[in-house]
C-alpha positions in Angstrom: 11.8 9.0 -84.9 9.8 11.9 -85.1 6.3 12.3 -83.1 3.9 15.3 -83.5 1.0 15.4 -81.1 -0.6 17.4 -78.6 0.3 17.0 -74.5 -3.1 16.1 -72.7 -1.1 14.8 -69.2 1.8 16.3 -67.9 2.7 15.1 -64.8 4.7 16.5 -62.0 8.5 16.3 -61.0 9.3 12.9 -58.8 12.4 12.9 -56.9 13.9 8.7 -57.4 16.5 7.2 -55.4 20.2 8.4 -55.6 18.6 11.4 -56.6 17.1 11.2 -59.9 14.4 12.9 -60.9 11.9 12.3 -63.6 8.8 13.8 -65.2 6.0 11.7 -67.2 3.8 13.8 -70.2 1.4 11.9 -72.6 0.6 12.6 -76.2 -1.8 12.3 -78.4 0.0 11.2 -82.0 -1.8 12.8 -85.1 -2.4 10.9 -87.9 -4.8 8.8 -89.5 -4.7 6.1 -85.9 -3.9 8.1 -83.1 -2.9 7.0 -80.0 -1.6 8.2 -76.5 2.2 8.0 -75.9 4.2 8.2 -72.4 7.2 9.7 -72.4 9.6 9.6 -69.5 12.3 12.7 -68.7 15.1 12.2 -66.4 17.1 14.2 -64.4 17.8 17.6 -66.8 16.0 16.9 -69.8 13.1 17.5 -67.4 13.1 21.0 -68.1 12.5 20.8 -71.9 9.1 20.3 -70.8 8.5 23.1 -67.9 7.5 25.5 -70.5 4.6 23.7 -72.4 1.4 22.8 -70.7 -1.6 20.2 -71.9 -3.2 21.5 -75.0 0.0 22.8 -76.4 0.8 21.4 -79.9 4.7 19.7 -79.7 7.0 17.9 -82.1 10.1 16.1 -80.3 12.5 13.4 -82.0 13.1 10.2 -79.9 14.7 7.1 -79.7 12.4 4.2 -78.4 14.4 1.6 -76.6 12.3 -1.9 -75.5 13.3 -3.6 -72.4 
């Protein structure tokens, strides 16, 4: 799936046990019903996002998994 939006939270680097570490953004989806996402990096996929900040205008491809 393929989400275009703009970051308006990007959080900072936590350190979880056995070592991971994750980092939580938010975007605002365009389109006709936009809503605010969460997204979740882990370990180092976290720095894909070091080098946007909020404002910036991003497209990424996901895979949505439910619990």
């Amino acid at each position: 799936m393929q989400i275009t939006g703009s970051i308006i939270e990007k959080g900072v680097e936590e350190l979880l046990h056995d070592g991971v570490r994750k980092i939580t953004f938010v975007l605002t989806e365009e389109g006709p019903f936009p809503s605010e996402l969460p997204f979740d990096l882990f370990n180092e996929k976290t720095a894909l996002i070091e080098k946007f900040k909020v404002g910036d205008r991003v497209s990424l491809l996901c895979r949505p998994r439910g619990f």
